[in-house]
C-alpha positions as CSV (number, residue, x, y, z in Angstrom):
1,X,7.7,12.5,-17.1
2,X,9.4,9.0,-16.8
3,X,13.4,9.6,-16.9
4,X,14.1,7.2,-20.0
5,X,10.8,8.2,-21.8
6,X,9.7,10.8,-24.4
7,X,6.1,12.9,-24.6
8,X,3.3,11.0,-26.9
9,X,1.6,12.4,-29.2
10,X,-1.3,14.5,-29.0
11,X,-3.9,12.0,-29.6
12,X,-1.8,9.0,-27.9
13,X,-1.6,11.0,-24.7
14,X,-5.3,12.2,-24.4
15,X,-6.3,8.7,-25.2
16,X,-4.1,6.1,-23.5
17,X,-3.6,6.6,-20.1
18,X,-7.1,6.6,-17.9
19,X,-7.5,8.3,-15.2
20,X,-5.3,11.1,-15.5
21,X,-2.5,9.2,-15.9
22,X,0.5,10.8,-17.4
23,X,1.1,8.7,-21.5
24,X,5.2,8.8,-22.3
25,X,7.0,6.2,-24.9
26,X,9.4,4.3,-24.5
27,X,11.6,4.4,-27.4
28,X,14.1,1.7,-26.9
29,X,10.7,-1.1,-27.0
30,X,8.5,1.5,-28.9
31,X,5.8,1.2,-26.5
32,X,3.8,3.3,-24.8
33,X,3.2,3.8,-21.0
34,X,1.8,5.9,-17.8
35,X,2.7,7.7,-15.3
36,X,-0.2,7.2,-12.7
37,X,-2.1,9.7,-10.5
38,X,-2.0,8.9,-6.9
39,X,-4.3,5.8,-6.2
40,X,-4.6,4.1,-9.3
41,X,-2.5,1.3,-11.2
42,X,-2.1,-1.0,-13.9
43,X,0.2,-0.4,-17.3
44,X,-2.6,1.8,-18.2
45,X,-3.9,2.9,-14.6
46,X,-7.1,1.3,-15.0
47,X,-7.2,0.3,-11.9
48,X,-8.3,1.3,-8.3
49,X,-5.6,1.0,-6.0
50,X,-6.7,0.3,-2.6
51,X,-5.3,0.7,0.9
52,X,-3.4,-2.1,2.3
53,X,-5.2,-3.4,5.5
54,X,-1.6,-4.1,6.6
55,X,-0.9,-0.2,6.8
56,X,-3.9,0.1,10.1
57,X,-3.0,-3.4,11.7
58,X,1.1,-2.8,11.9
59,X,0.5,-2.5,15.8
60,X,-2.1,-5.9,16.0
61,X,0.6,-8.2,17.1
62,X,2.2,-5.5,19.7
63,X,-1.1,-4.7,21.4
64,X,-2.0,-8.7,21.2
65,X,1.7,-9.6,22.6
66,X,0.8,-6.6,25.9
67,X,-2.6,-8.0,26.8
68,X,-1.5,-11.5,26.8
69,X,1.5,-10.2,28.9
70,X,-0.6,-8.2,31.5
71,X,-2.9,-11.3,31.5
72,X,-0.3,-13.2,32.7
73,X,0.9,-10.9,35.5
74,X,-2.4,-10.9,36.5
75,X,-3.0,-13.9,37.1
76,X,0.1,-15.2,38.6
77,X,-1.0,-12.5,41.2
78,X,-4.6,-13.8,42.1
79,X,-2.3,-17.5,42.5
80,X,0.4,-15.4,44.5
81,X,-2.6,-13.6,47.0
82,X,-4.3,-16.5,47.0
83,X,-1.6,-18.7,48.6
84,X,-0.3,-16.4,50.7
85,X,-3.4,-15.8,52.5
């Protein structure tokens, strides 16, 4: 349950929240709101909540960074050899 919030009613908290989302008011506003289930959203978790394509591609710009790098190493060898011979 939310830590400033109070159970809803039978019918408010069967109704409300979708998804299995958890319904509490809030009586300082006397509003209603949810307590989501893991991977939805929204005031009312109506919504899907996808996975960030920036939680896979944290290492993109590390991997990019060592290729280049090695790349580089490489060829300043071939000009090295080939100069030297």
């Amino acid at each position: 349950m939310a830590e400033h919030g109070e159970a809803c009613e039978a019918a408010e908290a069967t109704s409300y929240c979708m998804n299995g989302g958890t319904c509490y008011r809030i009586p300082s506003m006397s509003t209603l709101a949810c307590v989501c289930n893991s991977g939805f959203k929204g005031s009312r978790c109506e919504e899907l909540q996808l996975l960030s394509r920036s939680q896979t591609n944290e290492n993109g710009g590390l991997i990019a960074a060592v290729v280049i790098v090695v790349f580089l190493i490489l060829v300043l060898l071939i000009i090295i050899i080939y100069y030297a011979y």
